[in-house]
PyMOL CGO cylinders between C-alpha atoms (Angstrom):
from pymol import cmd
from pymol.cgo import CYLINDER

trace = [
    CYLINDER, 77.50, 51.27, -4.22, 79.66, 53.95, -2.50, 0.3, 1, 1, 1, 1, 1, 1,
    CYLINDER, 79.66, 53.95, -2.50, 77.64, 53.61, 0.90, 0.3, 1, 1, 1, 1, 1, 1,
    CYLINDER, 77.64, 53.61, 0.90, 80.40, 53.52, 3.62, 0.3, 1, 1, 1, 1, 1, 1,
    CYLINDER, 80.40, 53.52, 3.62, 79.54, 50.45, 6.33, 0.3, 1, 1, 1, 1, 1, 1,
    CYLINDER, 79.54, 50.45, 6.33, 79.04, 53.49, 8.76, 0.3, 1, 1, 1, 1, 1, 1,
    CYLINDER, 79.04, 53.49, 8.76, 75.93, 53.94, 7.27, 0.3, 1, 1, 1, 1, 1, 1,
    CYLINDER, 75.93, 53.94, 7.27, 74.45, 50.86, 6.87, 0.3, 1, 1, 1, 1, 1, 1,
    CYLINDER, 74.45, 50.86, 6.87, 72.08, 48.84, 10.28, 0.3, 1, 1, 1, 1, 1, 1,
    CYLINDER, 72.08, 48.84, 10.28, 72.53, 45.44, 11.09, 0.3, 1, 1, 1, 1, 1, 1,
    CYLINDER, 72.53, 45.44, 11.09, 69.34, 44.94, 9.58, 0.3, 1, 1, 1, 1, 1, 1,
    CYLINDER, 69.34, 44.94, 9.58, 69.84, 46.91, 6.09, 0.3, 1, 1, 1, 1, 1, 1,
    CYLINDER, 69.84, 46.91, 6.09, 71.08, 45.41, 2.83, 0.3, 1, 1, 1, 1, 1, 1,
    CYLINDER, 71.08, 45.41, 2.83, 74.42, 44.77, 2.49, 0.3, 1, 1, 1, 1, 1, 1,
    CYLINDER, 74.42, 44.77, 2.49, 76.30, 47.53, 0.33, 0.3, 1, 1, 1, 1, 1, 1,
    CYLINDER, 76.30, 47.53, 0.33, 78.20, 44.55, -1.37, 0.3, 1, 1, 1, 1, 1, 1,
    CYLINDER, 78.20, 44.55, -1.37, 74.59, 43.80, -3.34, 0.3, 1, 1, 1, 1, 1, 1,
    CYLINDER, 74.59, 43.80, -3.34, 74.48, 39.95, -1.97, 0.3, 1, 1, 1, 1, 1, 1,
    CYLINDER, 74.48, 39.95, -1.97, 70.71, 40.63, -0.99, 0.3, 1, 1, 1, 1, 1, 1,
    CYLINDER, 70.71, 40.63, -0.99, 71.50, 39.51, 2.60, 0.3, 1, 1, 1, 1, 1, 1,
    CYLINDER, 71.50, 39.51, 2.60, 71.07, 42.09, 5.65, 0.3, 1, 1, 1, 1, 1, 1,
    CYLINDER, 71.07, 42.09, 5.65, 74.60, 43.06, 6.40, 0.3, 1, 1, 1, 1, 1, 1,
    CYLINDER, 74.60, 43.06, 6.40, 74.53, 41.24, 9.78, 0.3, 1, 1, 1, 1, 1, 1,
    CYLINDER, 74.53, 41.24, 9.78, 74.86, 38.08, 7.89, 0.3, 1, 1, 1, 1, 1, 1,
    CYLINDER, 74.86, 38.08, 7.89, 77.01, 39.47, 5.36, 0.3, 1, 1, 1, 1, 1, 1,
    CYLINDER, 77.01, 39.47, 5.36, 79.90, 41.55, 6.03, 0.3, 1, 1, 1, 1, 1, 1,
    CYLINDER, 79.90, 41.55, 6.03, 79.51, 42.60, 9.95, 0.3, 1, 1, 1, 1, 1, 1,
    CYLINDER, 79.51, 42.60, 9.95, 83.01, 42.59, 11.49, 0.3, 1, 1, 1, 1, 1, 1,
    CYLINDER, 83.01, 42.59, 11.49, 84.93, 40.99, 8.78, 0.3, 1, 1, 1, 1, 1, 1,
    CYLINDER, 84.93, 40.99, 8.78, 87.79, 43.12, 7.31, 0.3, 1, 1, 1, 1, 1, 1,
    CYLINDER, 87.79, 43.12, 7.31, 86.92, 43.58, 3.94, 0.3, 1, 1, 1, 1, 1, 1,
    CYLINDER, 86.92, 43.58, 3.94, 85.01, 46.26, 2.67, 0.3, 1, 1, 1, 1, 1, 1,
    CYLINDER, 85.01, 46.26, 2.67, 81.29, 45.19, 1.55, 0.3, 1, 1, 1, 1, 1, 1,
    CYLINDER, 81.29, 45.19, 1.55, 81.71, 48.00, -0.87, 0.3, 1, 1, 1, 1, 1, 1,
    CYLINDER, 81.71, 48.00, -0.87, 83.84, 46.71, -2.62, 0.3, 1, 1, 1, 1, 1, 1,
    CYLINDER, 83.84, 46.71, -2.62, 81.10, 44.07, -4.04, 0.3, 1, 1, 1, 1, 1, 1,
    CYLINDER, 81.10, 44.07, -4.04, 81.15, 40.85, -5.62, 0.3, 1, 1, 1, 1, 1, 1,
    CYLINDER, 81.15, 40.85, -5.62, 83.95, 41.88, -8.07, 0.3, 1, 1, 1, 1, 1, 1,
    CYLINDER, 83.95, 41.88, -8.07, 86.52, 42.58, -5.14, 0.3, 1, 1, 1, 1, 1, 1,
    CYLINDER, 86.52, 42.58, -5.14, 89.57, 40.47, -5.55, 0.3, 1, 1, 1, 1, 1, 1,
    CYLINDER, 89.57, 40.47, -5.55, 90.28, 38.68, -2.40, 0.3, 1, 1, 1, 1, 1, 1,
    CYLINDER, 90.28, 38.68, -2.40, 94.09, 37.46, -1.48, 0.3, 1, 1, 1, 1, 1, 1,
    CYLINDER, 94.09, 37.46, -1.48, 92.41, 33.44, -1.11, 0.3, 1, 1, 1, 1, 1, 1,
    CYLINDER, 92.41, 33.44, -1.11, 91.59, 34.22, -4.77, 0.3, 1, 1, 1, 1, 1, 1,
    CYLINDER, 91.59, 34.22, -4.77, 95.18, 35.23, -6.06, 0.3, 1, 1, 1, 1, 1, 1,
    CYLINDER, 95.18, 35.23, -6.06, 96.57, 32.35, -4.27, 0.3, 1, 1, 1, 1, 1, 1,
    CYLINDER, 96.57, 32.35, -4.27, 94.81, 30.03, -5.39, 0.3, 1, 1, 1, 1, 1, 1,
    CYLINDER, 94.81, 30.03, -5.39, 94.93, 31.55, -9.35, 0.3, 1, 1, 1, 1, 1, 1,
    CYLINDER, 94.93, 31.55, -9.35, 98.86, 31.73, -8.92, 0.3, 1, 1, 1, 1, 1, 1,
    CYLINDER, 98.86, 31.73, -8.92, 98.64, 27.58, -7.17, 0.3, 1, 1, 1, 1, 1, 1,
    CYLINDER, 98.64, 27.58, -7.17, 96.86, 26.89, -10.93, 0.3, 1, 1, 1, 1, 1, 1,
    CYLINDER, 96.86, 26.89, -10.93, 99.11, 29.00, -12.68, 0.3, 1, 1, 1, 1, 1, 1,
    CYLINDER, 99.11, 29.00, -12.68, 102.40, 27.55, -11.53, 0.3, 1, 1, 1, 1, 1, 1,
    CYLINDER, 102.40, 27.55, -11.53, 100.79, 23.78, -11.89, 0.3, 1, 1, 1, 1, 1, 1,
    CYLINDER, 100.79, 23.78, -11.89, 100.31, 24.80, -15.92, 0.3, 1, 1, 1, 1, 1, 1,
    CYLINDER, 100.31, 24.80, -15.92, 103.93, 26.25, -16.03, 0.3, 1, 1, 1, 1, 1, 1,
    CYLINDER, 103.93, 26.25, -16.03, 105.23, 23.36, -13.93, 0.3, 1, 1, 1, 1, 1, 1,
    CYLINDER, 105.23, 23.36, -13.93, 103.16, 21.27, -16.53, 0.3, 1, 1, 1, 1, 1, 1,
    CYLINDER, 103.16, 21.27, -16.53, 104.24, 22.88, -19.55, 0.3, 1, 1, 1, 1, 1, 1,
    CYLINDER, 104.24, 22.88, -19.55, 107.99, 22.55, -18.24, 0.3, 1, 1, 1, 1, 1, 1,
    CYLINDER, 107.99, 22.55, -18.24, 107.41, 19.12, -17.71, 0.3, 1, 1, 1, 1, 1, 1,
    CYLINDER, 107.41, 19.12, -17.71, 106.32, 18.72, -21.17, 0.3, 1, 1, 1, 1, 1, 1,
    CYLINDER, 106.32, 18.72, -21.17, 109.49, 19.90, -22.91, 0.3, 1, 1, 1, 1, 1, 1,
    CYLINDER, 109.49, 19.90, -22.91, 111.85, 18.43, -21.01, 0.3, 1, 1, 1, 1, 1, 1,
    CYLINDER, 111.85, 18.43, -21.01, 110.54, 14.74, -19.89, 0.3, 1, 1, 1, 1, 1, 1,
    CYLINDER, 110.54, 14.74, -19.89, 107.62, 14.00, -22.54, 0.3, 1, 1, 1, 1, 1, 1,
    CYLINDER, 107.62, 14.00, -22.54, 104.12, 15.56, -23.26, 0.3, 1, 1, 1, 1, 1, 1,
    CYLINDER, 104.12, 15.56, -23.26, 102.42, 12.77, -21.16, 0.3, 1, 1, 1, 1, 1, 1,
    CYLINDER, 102.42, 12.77, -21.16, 104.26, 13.26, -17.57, 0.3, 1, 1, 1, 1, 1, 1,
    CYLINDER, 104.26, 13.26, -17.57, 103.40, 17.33, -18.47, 0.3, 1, 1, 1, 1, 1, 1,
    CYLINDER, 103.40, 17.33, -18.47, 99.81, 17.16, -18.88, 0.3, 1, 1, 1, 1, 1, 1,
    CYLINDER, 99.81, 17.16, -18.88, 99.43, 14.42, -16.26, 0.3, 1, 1, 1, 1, 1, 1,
    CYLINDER, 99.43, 14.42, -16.26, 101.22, 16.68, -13.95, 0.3, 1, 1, 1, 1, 1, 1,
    CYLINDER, 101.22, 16.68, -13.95, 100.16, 20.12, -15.03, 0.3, 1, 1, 1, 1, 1, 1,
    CYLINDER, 100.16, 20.12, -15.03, 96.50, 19.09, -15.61, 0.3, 1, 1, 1, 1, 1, 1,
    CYLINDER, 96.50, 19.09, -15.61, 96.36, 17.20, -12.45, 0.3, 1, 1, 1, 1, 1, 1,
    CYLINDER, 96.36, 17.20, -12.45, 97.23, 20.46, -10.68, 0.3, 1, 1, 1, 1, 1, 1,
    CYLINDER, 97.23, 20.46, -10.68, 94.90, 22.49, -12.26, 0.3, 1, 1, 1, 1, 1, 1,
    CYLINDER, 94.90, 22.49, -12.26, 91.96, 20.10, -11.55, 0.3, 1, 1, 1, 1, 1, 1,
    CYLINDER, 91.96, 20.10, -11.55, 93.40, 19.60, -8.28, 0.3, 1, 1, 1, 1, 1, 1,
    CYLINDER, 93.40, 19.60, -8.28, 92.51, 23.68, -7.67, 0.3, 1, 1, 1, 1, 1, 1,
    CYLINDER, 92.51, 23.68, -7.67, 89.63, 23.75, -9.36, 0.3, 1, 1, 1, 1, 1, 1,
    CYLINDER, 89.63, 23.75, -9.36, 88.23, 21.28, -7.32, 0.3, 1, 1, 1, 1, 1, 1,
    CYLINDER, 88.23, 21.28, -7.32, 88.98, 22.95, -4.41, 0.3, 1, 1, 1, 1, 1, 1,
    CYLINDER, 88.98, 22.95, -4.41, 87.72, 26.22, -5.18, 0.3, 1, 1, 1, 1, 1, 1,
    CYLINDER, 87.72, 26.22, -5.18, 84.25, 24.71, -6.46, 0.3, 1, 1, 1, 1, 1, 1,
    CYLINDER, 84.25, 24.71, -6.46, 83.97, 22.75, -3.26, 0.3, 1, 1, 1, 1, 1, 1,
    CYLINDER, 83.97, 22.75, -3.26, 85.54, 24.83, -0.62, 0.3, 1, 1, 1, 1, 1, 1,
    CYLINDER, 85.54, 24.83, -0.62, 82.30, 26.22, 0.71, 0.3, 1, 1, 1, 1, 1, 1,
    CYLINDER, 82.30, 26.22, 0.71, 79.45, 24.08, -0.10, 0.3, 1, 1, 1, 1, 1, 1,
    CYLINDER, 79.45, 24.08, -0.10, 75.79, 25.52, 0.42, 0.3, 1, 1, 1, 1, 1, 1,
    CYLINDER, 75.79, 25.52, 0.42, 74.04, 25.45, 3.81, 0.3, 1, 1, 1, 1, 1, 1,
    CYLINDER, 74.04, 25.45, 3.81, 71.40, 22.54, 4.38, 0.3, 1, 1, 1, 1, 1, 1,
    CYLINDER, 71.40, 22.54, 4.38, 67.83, 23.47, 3.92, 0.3, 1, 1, 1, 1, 1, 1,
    CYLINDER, 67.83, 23.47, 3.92, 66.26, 23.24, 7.46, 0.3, 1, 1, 1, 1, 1, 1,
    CYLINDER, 66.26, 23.24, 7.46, 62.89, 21.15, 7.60, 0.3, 1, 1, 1, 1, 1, 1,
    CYLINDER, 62.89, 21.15, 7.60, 63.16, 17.62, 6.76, 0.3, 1, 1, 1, 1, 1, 1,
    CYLINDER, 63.16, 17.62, 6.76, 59.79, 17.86, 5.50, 0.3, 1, 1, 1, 1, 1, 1,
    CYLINDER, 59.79, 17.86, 5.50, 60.70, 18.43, 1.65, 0.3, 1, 1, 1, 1, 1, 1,
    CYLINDER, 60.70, 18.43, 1.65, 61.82, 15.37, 0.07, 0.3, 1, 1, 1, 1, 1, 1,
    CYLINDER, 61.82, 15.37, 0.07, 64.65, 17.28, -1.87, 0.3, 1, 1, 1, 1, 1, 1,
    CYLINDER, 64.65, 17.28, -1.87, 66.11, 18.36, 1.72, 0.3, 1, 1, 1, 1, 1, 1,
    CYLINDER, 66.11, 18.36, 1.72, 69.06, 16.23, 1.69, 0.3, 1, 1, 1, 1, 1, 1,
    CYLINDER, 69.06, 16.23, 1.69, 71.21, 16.46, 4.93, 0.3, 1, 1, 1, 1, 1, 1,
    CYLINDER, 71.21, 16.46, 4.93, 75.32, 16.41, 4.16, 0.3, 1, 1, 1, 1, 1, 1,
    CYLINDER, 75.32, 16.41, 4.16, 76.12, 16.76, 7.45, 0.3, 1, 1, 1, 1, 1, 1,
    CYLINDER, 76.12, 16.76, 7.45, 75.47, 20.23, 8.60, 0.3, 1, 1, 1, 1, 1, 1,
]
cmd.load_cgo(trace, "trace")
């Protein structure tokens, strides 16, 4: 995947291998679709250093006041994140309310 994004159409695949035309993909945002899926983005590091502190903070929390208040704390964190990464960009809703299974959140 070393096809540079002056190469690639609105309508051709995107170089990042999502299966979407790059239009929809990576047109005018600042990373580089080359890059692919296994790029490393800055939200990413954030939010793995956010997780990381929590267990340290946890851990800390542990030795000094009591193993409870540390893996309340710590553990709370680190769900905390993890909830926020899983749910941070939910799926689009399907379009058609024919389909029973097409259940409208909102969108």
């Amino acid at each position: 995947m070393s096809q540079k994004t002056d190469d690639v159409g609105r309508n051709d695949p995107c170089p990042c291998g999502s299966g979407s035309k790059y239009k929809h993909c990576h047109l005018g945002k600042e990373e580089d679709p080359a890059a692919g899926a296994n790029a490393v983005s800055s939200d990413s590091r954030v939010t793995t250093a956010i997780a990381v502190a929590g267990a340290i903070l946890g851990i800390v929390l542990a030795v000094t006041q009591g193993a409870e208040l540390g893996i309340a704390v710590g553990g709370g964190i680190v769900l905390a994140v993890g909830a926020w990464v899983i749910f941070r960009n939910p799926p689009p809703p399907k379009s058609g309310g024919s389909d029973p299974a097409a259940i409208n959140f909102g969108g």
